[in-house]
Backbone as numpy.savetxt, mean C-alpha at the origin, in Angstrom:
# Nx Ny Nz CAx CAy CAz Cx Cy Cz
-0.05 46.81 8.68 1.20 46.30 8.13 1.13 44.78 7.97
0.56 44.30 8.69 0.91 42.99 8.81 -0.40 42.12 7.90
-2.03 43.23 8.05 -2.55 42.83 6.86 -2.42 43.03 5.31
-1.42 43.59 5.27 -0.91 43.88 3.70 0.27 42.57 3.06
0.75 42.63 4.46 1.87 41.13 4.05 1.13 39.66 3.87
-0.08 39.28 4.69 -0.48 38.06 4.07 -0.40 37.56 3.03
-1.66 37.99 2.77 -1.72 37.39 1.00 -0.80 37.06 0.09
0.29 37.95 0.17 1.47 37.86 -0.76 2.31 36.21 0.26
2.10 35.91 1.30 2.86 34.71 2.00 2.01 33.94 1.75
0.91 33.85 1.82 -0.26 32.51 1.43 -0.06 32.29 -0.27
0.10 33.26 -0.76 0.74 32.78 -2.11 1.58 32.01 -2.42
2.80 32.57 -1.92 4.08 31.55 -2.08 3.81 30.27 -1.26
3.32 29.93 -0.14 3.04 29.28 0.28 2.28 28.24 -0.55
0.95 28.63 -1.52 0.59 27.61 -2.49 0.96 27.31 -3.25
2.34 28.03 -3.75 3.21 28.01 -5.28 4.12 26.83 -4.39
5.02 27.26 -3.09 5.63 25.82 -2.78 4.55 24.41 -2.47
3.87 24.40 -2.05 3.02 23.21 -2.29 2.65 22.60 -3.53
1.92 23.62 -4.25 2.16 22.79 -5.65 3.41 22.07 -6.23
4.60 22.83 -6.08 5.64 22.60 -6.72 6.26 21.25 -5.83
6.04 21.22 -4.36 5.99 19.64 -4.30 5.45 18.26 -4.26
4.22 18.92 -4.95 2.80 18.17 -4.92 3.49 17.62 -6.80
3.89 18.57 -7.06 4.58 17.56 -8.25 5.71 17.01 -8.80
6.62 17.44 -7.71 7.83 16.65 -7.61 7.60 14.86 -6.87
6.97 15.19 -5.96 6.33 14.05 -5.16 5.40 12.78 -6.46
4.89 13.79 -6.97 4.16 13.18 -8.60 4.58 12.78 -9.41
5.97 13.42 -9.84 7.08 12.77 -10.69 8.11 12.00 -10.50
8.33 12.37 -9.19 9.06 11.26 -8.14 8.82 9.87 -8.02
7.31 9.93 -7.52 6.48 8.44 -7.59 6.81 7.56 -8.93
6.50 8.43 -10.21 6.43 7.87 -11.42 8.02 6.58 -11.50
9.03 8.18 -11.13 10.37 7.30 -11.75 11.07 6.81 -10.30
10.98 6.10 -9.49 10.82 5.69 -8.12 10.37 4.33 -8.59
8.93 4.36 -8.97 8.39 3.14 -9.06 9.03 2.50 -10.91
9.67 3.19 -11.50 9.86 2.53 -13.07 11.37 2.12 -12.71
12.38 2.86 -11.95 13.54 2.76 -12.32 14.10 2.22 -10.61
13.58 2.46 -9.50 14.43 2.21 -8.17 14.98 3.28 -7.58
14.94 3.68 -6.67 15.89 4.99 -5.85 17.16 5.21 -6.95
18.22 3.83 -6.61 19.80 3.90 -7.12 19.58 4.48 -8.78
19.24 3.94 -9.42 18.69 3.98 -10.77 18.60 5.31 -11.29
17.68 6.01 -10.55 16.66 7.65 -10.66 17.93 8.58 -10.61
17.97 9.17 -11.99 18.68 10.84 -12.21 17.69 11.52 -11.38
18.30 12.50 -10.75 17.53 13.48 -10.51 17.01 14.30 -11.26
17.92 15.22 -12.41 17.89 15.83 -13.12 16.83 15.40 -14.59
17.24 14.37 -14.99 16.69 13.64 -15.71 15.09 13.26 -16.02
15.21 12.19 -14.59 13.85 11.64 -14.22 12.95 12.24 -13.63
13.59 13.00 -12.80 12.48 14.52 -12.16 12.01 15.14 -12.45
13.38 16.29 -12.50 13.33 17.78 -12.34 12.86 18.01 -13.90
13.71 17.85 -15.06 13.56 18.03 -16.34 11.96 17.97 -16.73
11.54 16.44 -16.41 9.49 16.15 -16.95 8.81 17.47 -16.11
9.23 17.42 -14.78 8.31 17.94 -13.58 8.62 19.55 -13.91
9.45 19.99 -14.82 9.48 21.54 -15.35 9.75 22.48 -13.66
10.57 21.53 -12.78 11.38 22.28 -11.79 12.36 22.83 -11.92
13.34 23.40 -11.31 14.16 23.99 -11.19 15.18 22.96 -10.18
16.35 23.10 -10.21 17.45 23.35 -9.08 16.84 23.32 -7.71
16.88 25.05 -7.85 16.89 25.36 -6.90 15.27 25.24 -6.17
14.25 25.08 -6.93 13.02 24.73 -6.57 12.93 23.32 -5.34
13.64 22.45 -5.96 14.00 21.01 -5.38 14.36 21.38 -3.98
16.01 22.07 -4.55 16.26 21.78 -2.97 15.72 22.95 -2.12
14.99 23.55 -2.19 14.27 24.37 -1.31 13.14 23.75 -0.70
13.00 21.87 -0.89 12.08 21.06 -0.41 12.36 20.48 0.06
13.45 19.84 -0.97 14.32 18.25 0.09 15.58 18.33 -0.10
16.43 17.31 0.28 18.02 17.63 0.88 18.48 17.06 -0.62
17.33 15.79 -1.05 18.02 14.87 -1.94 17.34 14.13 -2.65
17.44 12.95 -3.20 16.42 12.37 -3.87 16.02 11.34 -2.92
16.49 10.81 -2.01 16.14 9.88 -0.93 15.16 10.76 0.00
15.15 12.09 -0.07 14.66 13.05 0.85 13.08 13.03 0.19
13.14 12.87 -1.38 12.22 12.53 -1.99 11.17 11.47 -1.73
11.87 10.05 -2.02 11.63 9.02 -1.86 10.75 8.97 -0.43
11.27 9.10 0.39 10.92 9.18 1.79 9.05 10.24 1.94
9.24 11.44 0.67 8.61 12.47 0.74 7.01 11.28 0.10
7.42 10.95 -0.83 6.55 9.92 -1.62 5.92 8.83 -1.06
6.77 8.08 -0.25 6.05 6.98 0.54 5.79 7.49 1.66
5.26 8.88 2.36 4.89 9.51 3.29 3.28 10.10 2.81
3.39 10.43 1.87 2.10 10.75 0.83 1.67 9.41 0.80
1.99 8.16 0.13 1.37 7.09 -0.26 0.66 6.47 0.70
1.37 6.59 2.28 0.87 6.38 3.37 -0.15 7.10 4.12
-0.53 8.20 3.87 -1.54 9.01 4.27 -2.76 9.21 3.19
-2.87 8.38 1.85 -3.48 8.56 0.88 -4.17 6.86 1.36
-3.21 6.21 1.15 -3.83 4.92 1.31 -3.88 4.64 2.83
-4.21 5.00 3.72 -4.29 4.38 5.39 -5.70 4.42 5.70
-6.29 3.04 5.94 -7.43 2.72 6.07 -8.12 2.35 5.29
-7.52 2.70 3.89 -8.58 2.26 2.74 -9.52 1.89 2.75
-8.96 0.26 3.29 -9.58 -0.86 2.74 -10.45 -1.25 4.26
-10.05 -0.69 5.25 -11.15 -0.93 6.24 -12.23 -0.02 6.16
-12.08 1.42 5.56 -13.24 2.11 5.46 -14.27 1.69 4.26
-13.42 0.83 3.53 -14.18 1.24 2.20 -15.39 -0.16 2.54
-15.07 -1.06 3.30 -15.92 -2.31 3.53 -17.41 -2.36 4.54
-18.11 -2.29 4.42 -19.22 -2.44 5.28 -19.24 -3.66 5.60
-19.27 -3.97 7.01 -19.92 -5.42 7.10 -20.08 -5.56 8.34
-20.92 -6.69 8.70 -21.47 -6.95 9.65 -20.81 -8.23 10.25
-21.32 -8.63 11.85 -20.68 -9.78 12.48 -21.02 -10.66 12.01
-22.20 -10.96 11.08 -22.42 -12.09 10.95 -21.97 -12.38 9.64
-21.23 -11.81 8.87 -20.75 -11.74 7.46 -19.51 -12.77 7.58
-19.38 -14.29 6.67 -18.61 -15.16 7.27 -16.84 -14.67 6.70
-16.11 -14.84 7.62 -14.28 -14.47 7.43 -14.59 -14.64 6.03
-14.63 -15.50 5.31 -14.30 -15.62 3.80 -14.92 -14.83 2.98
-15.86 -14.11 3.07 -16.82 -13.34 2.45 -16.48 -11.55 2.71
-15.81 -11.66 4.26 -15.39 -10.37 5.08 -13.65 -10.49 4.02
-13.24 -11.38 4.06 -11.75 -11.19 3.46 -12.05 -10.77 1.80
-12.71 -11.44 0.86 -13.18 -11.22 -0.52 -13.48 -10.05 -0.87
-14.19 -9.53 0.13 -14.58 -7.76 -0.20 -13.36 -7.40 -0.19
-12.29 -7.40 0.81 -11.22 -6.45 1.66 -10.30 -6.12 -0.08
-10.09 -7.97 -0.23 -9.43 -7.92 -1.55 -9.99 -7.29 -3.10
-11.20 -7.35 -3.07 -11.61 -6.52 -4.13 -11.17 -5.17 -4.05
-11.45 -4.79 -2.88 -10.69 -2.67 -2.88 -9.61 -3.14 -3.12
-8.89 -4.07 -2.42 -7.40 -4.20 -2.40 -6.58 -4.09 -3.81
-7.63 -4.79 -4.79 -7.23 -4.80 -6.32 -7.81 -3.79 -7.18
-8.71 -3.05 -6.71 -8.59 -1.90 -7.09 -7.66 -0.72 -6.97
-7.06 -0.86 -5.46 -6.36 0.31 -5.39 -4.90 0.05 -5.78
-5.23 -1.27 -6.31 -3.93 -1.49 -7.23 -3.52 -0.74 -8.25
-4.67 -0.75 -8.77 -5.26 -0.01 -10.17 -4.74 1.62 -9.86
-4.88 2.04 -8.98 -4.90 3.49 -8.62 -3.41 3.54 -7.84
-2.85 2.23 -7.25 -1.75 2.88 -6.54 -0.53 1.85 -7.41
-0.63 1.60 -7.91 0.46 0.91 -8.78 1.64 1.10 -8.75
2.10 2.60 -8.70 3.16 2.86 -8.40 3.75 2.96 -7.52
3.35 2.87 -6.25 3.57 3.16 -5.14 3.78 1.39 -4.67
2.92 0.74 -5.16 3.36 -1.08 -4.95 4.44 -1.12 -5.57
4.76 -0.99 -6.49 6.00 -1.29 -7.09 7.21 -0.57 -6.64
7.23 0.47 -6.19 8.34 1.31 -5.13 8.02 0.43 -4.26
7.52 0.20 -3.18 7.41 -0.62 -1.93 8.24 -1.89 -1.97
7.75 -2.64 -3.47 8.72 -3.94 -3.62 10.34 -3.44 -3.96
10.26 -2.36 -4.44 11.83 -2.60 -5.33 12.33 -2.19 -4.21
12.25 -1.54 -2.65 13.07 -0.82 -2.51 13.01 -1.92 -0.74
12.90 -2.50 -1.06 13.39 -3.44 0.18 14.50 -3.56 0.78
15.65 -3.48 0.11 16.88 -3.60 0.21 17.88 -2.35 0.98
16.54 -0.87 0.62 17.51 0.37 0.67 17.53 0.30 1.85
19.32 1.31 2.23 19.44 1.30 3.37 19.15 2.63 4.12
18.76 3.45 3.82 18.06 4.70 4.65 17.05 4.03 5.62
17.08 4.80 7.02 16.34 4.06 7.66 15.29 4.71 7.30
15.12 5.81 7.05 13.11 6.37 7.31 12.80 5.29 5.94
13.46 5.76 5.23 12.56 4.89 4.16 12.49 3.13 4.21
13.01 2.63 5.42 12.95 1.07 5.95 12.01 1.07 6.79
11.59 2.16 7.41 10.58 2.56 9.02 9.08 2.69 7.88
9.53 3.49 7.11 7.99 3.60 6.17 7.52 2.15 5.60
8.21 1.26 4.72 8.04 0.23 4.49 7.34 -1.04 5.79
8.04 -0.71 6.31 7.36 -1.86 7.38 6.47 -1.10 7.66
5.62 0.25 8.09 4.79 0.37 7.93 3.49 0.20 7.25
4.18 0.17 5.95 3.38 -0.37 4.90 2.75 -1.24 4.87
3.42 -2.40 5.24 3.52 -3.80 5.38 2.43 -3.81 6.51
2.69 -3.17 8.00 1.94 -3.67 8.82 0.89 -3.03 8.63
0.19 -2.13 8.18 -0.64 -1.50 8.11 -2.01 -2.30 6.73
-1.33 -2.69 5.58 -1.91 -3.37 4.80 -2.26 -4.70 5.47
-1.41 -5.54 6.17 -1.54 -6.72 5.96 -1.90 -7.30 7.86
-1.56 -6.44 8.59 -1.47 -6.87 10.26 -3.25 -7.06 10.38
-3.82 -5.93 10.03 -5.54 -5.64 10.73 -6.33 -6.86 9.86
-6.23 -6.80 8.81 -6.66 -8.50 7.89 -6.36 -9.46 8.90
-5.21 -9.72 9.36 -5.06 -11.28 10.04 -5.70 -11.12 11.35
-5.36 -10.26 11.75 -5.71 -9.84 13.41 -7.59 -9.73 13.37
-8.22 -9.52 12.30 -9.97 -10.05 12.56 -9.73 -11.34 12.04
-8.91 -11.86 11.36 -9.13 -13.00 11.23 -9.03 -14.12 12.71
-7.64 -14.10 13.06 -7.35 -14.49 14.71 -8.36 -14.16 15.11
-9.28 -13.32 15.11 -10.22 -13.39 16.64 -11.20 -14.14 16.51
-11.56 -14.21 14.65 -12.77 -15.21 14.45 -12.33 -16.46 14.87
-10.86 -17.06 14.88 -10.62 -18.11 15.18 -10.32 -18.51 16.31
-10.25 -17.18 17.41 -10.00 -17.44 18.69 -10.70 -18.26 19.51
-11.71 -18.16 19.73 -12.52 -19.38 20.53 -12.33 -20.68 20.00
-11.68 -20.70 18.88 -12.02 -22.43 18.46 -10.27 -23.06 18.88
-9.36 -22.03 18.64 -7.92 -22.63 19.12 -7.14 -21.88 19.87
-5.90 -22.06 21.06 -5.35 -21.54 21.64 -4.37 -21.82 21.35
-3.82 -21.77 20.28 -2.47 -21.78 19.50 -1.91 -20.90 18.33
-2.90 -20.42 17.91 -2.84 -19.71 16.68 -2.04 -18.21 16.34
-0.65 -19.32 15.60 0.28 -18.02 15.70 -0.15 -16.83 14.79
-0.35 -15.79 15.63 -1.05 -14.75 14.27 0.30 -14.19 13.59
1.09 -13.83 14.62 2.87 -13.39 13.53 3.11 -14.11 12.56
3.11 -15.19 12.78 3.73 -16.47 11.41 2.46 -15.97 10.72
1.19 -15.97 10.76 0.18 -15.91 9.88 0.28 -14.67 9.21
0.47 -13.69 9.30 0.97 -12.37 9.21 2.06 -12.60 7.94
3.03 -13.04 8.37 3.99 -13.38 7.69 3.93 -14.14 6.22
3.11 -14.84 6.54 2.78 -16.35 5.19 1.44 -15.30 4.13
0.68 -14.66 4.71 -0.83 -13.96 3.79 0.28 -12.57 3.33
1.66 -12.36 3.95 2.14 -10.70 3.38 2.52 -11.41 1.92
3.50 -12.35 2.21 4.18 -12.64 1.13 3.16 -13.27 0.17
1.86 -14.15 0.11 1.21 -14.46 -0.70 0.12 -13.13 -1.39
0.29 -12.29 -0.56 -0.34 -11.03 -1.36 0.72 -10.40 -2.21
1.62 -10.32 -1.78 2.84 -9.89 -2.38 2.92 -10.54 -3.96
3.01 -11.59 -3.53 3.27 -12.70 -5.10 2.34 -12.36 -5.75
1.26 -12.31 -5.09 -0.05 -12.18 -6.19 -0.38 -10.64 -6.67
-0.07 -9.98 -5.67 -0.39 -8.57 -6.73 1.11 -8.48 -7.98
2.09 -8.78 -7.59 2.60 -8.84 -8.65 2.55 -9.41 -9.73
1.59 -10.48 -9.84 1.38 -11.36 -10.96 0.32 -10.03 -11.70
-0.78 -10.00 -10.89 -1.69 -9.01 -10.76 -1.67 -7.44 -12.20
-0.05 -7.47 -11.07 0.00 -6.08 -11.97 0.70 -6.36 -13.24
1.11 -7.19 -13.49 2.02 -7.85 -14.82 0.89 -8.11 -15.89
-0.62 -8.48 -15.33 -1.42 -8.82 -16.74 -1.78 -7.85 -17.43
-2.17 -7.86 -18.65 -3.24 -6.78 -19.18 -4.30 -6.28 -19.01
-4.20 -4.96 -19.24 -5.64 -4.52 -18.72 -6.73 -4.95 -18.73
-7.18 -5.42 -19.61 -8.31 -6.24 -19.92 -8.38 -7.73 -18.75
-7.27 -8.44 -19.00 -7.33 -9.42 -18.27 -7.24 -9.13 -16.79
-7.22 -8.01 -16.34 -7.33 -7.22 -14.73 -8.63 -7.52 -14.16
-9.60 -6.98 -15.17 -10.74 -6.55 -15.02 -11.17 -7.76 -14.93
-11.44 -8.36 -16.37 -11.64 -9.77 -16.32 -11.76 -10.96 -15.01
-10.92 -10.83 -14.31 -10.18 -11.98 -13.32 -10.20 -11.51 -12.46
-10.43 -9.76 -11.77 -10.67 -9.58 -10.13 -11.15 -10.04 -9.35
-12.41 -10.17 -9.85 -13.40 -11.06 -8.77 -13.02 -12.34 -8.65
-12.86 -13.22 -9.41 -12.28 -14.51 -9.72 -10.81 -15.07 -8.81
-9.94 -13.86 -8.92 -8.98 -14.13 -8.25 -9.05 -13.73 -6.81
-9.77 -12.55 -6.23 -10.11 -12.38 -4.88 -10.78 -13.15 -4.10
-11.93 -13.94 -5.05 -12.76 -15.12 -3.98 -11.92 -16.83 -3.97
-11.11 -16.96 -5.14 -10.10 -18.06 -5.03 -9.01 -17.12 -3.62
-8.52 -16.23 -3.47 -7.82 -15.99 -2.69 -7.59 -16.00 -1.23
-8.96 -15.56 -1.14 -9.67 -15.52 0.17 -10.03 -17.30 0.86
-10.88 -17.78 -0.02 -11.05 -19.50 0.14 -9.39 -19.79 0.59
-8.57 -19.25 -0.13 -7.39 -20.30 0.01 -6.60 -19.82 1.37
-6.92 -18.48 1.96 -5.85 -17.76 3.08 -6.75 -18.68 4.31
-8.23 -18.57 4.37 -9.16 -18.90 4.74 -9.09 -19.94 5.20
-8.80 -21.18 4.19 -8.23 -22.72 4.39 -6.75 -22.89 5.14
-6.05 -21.84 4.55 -4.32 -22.09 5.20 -4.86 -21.85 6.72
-5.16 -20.60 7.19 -5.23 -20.25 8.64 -6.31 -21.14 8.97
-6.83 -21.42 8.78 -7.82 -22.56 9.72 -6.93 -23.51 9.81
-6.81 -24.54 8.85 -5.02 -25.28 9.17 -4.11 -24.38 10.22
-3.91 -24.21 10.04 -2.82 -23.09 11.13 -3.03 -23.24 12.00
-4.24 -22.79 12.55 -5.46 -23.18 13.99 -5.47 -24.21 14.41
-5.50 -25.69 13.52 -5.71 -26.70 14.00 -7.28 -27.00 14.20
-7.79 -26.45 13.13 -9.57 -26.75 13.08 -9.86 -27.58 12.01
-10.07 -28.27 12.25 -10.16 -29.72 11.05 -11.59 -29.50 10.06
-12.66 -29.34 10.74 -13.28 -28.59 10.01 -14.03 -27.31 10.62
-13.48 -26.14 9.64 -14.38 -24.87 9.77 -15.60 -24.02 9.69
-16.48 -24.97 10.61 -17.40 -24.14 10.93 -17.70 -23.40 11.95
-18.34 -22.41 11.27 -18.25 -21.06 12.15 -17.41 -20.41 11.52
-16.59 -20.69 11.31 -15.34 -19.92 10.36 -15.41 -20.20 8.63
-16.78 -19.98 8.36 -17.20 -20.30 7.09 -16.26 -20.02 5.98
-16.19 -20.87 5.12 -16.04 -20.75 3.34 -16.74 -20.31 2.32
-18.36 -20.57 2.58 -19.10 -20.35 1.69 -19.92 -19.34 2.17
């Protein structure tokens, strides 16, 4: 009895996964074009994504239920990225270790685009999971970057606020992938490398300032 009932439950079981594997897909799209407040459900969703009603809410409560569903995916798609994707060694100097980080970093621009642009627009919302996910975001992209950076600089100063530093490299990544994602395609490609090793030199120079190391060696530039 009970081997005759499987199959028919592992079925439905992959029919609801798909079906929120592309609500979550269409979600992302109009999330990241229009803002939570903005987004019909009906409209921006359900209608492209060829759901139903009742398909939806047999997943989530709502469209925030969504939202939440989306930057939960974005977070388990992108976590670690950019530390797995880097090889390097101790003797590889901070500025050279940061330049790589940012090259994936601007690639997975390329690939997560939408999901940056939900992250920025939705700063403001007041649901907490979706305020708990965001700062996740945040610390997860931007905390483990400063925190090898602090340690390269640890022996040379005992002052070095890594929070404020944290703080000053979020928002200058911030500014800059948005410039980032505003150019043309062509000019993306063009200017990655260009803009990741100017980027790096310049976080590189701020936090050594920061430190109070007048000049950085050991904590190379070149």
């Amino acid at each position: 009895m009970t081997g005759s009932t499987a199959p028919p439950q592992a079925g439905r079981t992959s029919s609801a996964e798909q079906t929120r594997a592309k609500l979550i897909e269409y979600g992302r799209a109009a999330f990241a074009a229009k803002g939570h407040d903005n987004v019909s459900l009906q409209r921006d969703v359900l209608k492209p994504a060829g759901v139903s009603n009742g398909s939806f809410y047999h997943q989530f409560r709502d469209k925030t239920d969504l939202l939440v569903a989306v930057l939960e995916d974005g977070r388990e798609r992108g976590h670690n990225v950019v530390e797995s994707a880097v090889d390097e060694s101790a003797d590889t100097p901070p500025v050279e270790r940061l330049r790589k980080r940012l090259l994936v970093w601007f690639e997975l621009l390329e690939y997560g685009e939408d999901m940056y642009r939900i992250q920025s627009g939705e700063l403001d919302n007041e649901d907490e999971r979706v305020r708990s996910l965001l700062a996740d975001f945040r610390h997860e992209t931007f905390a483990p970057l400063t925190q090898k950076l602090a340690a390269a600089m640890a022996s040379r100063s005992d002052h070095f606020d890594a929070e404020r530093a944290t703080l000053f490299v979020r928002e200058l990544f911030k500014a800059t992938a948005l410039d980032y994602l505003d150019m043309p395609q062509d000019q993306r490609t063009a200017k990655r490398a260009a803009i990741a090793a100017d980027l790096a030199a310049f976080i590189i120079g701020g936090l050594t300032g920061m430190a109070g190391i007048p000049n950085p060696s050991g904590v190379a530039t070149q």
